[in-house]
C-alpha positions, -999 to +999 in steps of 0.1 A: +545-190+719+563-219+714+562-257+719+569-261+754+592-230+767+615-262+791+628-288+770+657-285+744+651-283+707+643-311+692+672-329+670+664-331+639+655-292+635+689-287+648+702-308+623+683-291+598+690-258+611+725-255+610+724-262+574+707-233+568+717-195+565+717-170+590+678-165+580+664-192+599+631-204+608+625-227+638+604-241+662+606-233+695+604-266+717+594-299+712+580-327+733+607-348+750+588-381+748+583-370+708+614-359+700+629-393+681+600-403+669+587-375+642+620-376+623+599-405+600+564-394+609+545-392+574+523-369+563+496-359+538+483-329+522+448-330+519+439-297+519+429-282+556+385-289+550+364-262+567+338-280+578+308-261+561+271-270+566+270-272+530+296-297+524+309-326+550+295-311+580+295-328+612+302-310+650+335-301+657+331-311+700+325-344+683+361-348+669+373-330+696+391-306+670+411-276+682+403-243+668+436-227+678+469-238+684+465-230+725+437-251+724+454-277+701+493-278+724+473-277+760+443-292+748+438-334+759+451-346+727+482-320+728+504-351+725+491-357+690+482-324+681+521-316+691+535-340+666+511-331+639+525-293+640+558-307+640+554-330+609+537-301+591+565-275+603+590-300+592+578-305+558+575-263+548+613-267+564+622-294+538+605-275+513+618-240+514+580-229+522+592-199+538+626-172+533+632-151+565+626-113+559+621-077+572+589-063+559+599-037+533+581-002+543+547+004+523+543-036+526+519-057+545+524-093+557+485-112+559+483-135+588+485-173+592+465-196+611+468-234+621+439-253+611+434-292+630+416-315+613+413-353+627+414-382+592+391-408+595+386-437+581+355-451+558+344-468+590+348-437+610+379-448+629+410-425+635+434-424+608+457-398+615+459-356+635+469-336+610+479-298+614+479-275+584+493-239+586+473-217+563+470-182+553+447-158+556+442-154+519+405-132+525+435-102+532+453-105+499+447-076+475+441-085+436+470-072+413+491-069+444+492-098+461+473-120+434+460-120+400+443-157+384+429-179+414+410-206+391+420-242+396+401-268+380+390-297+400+378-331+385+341-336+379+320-362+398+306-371+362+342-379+353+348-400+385+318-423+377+328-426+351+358-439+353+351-462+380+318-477+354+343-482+332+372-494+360+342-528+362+341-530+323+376-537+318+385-551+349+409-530+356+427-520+392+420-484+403+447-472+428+451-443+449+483-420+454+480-387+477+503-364+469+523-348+503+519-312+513+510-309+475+508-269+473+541-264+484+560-275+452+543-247+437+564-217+435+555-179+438+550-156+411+541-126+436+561-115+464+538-120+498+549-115+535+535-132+561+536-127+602+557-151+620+534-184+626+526-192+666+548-220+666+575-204+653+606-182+665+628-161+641+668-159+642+685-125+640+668-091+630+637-108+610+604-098+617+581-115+590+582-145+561+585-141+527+564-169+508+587-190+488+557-215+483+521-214+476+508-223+513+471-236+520+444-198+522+465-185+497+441-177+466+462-185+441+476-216+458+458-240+441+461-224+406+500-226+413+500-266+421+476-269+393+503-256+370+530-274+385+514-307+385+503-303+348+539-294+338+549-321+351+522-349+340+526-334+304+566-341+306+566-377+306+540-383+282+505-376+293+481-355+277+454-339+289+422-348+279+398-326+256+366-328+280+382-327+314+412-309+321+421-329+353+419-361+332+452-373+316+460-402+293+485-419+283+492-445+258+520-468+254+525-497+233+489-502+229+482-501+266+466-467+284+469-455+316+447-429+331+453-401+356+424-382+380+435-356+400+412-335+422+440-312+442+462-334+456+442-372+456+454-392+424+436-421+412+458-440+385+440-470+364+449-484+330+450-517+312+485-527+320+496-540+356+532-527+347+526-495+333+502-482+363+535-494+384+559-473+361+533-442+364+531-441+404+572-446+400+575-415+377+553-399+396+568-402+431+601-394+415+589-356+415+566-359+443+566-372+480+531-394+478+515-418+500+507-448+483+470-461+495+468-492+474+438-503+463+410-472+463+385-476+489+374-440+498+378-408+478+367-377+481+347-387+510+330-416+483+333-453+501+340-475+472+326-510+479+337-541+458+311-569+455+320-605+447+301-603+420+323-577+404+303-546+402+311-513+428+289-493+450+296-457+454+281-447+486+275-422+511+266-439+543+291-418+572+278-387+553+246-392+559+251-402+590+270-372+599+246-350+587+218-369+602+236-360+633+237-327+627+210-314+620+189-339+651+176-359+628+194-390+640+164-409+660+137-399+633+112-423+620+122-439+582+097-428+549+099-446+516+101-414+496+121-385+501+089-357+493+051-358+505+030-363+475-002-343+490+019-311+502+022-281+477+051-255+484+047-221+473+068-191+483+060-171+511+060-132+522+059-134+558+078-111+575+098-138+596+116-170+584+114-204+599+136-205+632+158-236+619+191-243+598+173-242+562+203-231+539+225-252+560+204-283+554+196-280+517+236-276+513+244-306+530+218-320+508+232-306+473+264-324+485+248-355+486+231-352+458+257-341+433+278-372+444+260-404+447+222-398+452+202-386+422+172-401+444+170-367+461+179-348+434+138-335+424+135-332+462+162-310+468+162-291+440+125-282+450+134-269+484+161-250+474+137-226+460+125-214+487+157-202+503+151-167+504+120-168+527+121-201+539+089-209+564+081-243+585+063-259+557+095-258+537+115-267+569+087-299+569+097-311+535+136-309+544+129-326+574+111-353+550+140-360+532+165-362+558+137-392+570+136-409+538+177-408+543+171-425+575+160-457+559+181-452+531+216-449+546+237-471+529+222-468+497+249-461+464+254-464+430+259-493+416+284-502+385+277-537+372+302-555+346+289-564+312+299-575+278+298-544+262+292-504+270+259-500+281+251-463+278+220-444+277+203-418+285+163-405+294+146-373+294+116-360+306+095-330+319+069-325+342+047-299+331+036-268+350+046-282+379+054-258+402+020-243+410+030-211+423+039-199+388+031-230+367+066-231+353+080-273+341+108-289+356+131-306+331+151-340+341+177-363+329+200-392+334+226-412+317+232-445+326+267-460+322+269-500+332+236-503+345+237-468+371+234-431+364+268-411+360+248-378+353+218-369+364+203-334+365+166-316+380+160-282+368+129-255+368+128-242+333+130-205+328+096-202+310+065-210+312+056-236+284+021-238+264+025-276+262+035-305+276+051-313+241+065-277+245+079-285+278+092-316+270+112-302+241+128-273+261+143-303+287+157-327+255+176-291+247+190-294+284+199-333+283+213-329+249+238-309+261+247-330+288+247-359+268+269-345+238+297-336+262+294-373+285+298-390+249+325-374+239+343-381+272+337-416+269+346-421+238+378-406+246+383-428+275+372-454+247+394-447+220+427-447+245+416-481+253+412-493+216+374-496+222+347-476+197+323-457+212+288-463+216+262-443+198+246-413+223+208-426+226+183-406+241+145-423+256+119-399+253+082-407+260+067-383+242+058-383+207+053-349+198+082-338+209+102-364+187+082-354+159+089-319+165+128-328+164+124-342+133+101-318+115+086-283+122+054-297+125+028-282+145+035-248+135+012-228+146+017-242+183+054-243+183+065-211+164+072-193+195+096-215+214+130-198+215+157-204+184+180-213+214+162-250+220+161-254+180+198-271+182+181-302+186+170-304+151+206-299+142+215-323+166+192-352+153+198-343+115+234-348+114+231-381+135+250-370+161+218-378+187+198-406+182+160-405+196+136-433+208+106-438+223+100-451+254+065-458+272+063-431+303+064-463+330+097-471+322+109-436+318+137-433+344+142-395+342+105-392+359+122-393+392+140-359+379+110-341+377+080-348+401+068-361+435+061-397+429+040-425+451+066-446+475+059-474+453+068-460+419+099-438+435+109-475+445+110-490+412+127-460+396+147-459+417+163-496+414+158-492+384+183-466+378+205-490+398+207-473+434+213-501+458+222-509+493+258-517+494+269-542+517+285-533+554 
C-alpha cells in the first residue's frame, strides 16, 4: 500500500527519480499539505530501540507508537508518522540503500518491517517521529546470508570515565549523531529483500537487492563499525589499546578524543580549535547532527553544576520503569534490600504470578549505568530467576521503593587538583545462606564518584573470611589493572602521568597473604588461579593498603546494610541528588 492512493507524487522523489535508471524505487503518494516541506526535514539514525523490559522499557499506548505502518499512516499522528517514512525513505534513496532486482531462482528475499519510535527529550518532551525501515535479520542464514556479526560498543566504564576526566581538565564534551549511520556501510554478501509497504517497484522487479547494510541486518553494525574505523584511522586517529571504540588523537601537543557507541559521537579534547577541525573532518564523510553541548547520551542526563562538577543520572528511567511495572504511587524506603529477610531458592511447582525477569532487567540496566547503590540488591535477586516465588517478587518490589525516594539520584564527578583514583575491595563471607557461598565487591573511584563498580557470588565456598576476601582482591585486581591502564592512556595523550593503581582492603590477613605465603596450612588449598595477586603486588604493579572496615566503600558491594550505614556509603561513594 502506498501513501495515500489520491494525490500526485511528491516533487522531490520525482526529481530524484528521473535521475535514476530504469530500476527505480519509489514511494507511492505523499501528503499534499507535506509535500514542500520534507525536501529539508533532517533526520537521525539512532538505531530503531525495541523497547525490552530489560533495557528502556516504558508502555508503548503511552507514546502512542504505531506497531505497523497501517497503524502509523491512518493512525492520529499519521501526519507525523507520514513525514517520518518519507524522511527515512528519502535518505536510503540518497544513499543507494537499495538496487531494484528479480529474485534469482534458489534465492530467498527476508522481509522488512517499519519500526516507529517517538525521540524525547531529557525532560520527556517530544523531540522528533522517527521511522526506521528494518530487516528481518532472525531469517538470515550464516554462511549465506552472513558470516561475523560482532560490533563493539563503548563501555559505560569508559564513558565515566571520560566525563571524570571532561571536569579535571575542564574541557568541553560535545555531541555529533551520525545520520542513517548503517547505511554508508556497504555489502559484502548478496541479500534480497521483499518490496517495503511504502514502496512501489518500476518495470519487471519484484524484490531489492541490499546495496547497504539496513537496520535487523546482523551484520549491519559490524559493517558501519568497519567503515567508521577506516575512516577515523585515515585522518590520524588511533585507536586506543583498552577500548576499541575509543580513538585519540594528538596534534601539536594538544589531544582530541573520540567515543562512539553505534552511531552517537562524543568528541572532547584540550584544544577549542582542534575539537572544531575534528566534527569538520568528520562531517566531511558523514551527514551528522551537531547537538552542541552534551546533555543526554545513551539515555544518561548529564547535569552541569555551578560548581563545576557533573551528575550522571537516571531520573526519566526510573520513572519510566516505576511506571511500568505499577510501582509509581509506592511508599519511599531508605535502603534498597530488607535487612531481616533471607532469600533462598525455592522448588515449588509454580512461580510468582508477576514480571520478575522483566523487573530485575530493567534493574541490571540501571545498575550497570549510574547506580552502583543497587548493585548488591540486584545482583541478589537475580539469583533466583529460575524459580522465582513472592518473597523474591517482595524484595524487587523493595528496591523499586527505595528508587522511589531516590529518583534523581547520579553520579557525581567533582573537579580537583590532581587525579584522584582509587579503588576498595571487600567480601562478605558466607553470605548467601542457602549454600554459604561469599560475595565479592569492588569500586574505583575516579574524581570523588565510582566509574566501576562490580557485586559478584564467588564460585566456591571459602574456609575463611581471609580466604574469601582474597578470592574478591583477585576479582578487583583485574578490574583495576585494565581501568589503569585506560586512564593512563587517556593520561599520557593529555601529557599528564598516571597515577599509581591503589587498592583499600580492610583486612589484614589477606594483605599479609599477598605478600607472603603465610598461613600455610590454611591457605594451601585456594586455587593457583587467585595466586596472580602475589605477582601483581611483587612487581609493584598493585599497591595495597589498609583501610579500617567503616570506611570501606566496597561494603555496599557485598551485603544488606542498616538505612543508616547504606546512607553514608553511599554519599560517600559520591551518589547525589542532581539538581532539577
Amino acid at each position: 500500500t502506498g501513501l495515500e492512493q489520491a494525490s500526485a507524487p511528491d516533487s522531490s522523489f520525482e526529481r530524484q527519480a528521473k535521475r535514476r535508471s530504469s530500476a527505480r524505487v519509489e514511494p507511492t503518494q505523499a501528503d499534499e499539505e507535506e509535500k514542500d516541506a520534507h525536501d529539508d526535514e533532517d533526520d537521525d539514525s539512532t538505531p530503531p530501540v525495541f523497547w525490552r523490559a530489560s533495557a528502556n522499557a516504558v508502555e508503548a499506548d503511552d507514546l502512542c507508537e504505531p506497531k505497523t505502518f497501517q497503524e502509523a499512516v491512518n493512525g492520529p499522528d499519521q501526519v507525523h508518522w507520514r513525514k517520518a517514512i518519507r524522511a527515512e525513505l528519502k535518505s536510503m534513496r540518497l544513499r543507494g540503500v537499495f538496487r531494484a532486482a528479480k529474485l534469482p531462482n534458489g534465492q530467498r528475499a527476508i522481509g522488512t518491517k517499519w519500526v516507529f519510535k517517538i525521540k524525547r527529550k531529557a525532560d520527556g518532551s517530544i523531540e522528533k517521529y522517527k521511522a526506521r525501515l528494518v530487516a528481518k535479520g532472525f531469517k538470515q542464514k550464516y554462511g549465506i546470508d552472513y558470516t561475523e556479526t560482532f560490533s563493539p560498543v563503548v563501555k559505560y566504564v569508559t564513558l565515566r570515565m571520560i566525563i571524570a576526566l571532561v571536569v579535571f581538565f575542564g574541557w568541553p564534551l560535545d555531541q555529533l549523531d551520525v545520520v542513517t549511520a548503517f547505511l554508508y556501510g556497504v555489502m559484502k554478501e548478496v541479500v534480497y529483500c521483499v518490496v517495503p509497504e511504502g514502496v512501489e517497484l518500476d518495470g519487471d522487479f519484484d524484490c531489492l537487492e541490499l546495496v547497504k547494510a539496513i537496520y535487523g541486518l546482523k551484520q549491519a553494525s559490524r559493517v558501519w563499525n568497519e567503515t567508521f574505523d577506516e575512516y577515523v584511522c585515515s585522518i590520524g586517529f588511533q585507536v586506543s589499546a583498552y577500548d576499541p571504540c575509543l580513538y585519540i588523537k594528538i596534534v601539536d601537543g594538544h589531544c582530541v578524543l573520540l567515543l562512539v557507541y553505534v552511531d552517537d559521537v562524543l568528541v572532547t579534547g584540550s584544544s577549542a580549535d582542534l575539537i572544531a577541525r575534528t566534527k569538520g573532518e568528520l562531517k566531511k564523510r558523514f551527514e551528522m547532527t551537531d547537538s552542541g553541548k552534551c546533555a543526554f547520551v545513551l539515555g544518561i542526563e548529564l547535569v552541569y553544576n555551578t560548581d563545576g562538577s557533573v551528575t550522571m543520572c537516571q531520573r526519566r528511567y526510573v520513572d519510566d520503569i516505576l511506571k511500568r511495572f505499577g510501582m509509581d504511587e509506592c511508599k519511599a524506603v531508605v535502603s534498597p534490600a530488607d535487612l531481616s529477610s533471607r532469600l533462598v531458592p525455592s522448588s515449588a511447582p509454580t512461580k510468582v504470578n508477576a514480571p520478575f525477569r522483566e523487573a530485575v532487567g530493567a534493574l541490571m540496566h540501571l545498575m550497570t549505568a549510574t547506580r552502583p547503590d543497587i548493585a548488591f540488591a540486584v545482583g541478589y535477586v537475580s539469583r533466583f530467576m529460575e524459580n522465582p516465588q513472592v518473597e523474591h517478587w517482595t524484595a524487587v518490589k523493595r528496591i523499586f521503593r527505595y528508587l522511589q525516594g531516590t529518583k534523581s539520584h547520579g553520579i557525581c564527578f567533582k573537579p580537583g587538583d590532581k587525579v584522584d583514583f582509587r579503588g576498595y575491595s571487600d567480601a562478605d563471607w558466607a553470605g548467601d545462606h542457602s549454600d554459604r557461598k561469599s560475595t565479592s565487591g569492588y569500586t574505583f573511584l575516579l574524581m570523588s564518584a565510582p566509574v566501576s563498580w562490580g557485586s559478584k557470588k564467588q564460585s566456591s565456598v571459602s574456609l575463611s573470611t581471609s580466604e574469601a576476601e582474597y578470592i574478591a582482591l583477585s576479582l578487583a585486581i583485574q578490574e583495576g589493572k585494565w581501568i589503569h591502564r585506560l586512564l593512563c592512556e587517556i593520561l599520557a595523550a593529555a601529557g599528564e602521568s598516571g597515577p599509581e593503581l591503589k587498592i583499600l582492603e580492610d583486612n589484614q590477613s589477606c594483605i599479609k597473604m599477598t605478600k607472603n605465603p603465610v598461613n600455610h596450612g590454611r591457605a594451601k588449598h585456594i586455587d593457583i588461579k587467585y595466586h596472580h595477586i602475589r605477582d601483581e603486588v611483587k612487581r609493584g604493579e598493585v599497591k595495597l593498603e589498609y583501610c579500617e572496615t567503616s570506611v570501606m566503600l566496597a561494603d555496599i558491594m557485598t551485603k544488606t546494610l542498616p538505612g543508616p550505614r547504606h546512607k553514608d556509603l553511599t554519599t560517600a561513594l559520591g551518589i547525589h541528588a542532581c539538581s532539577h
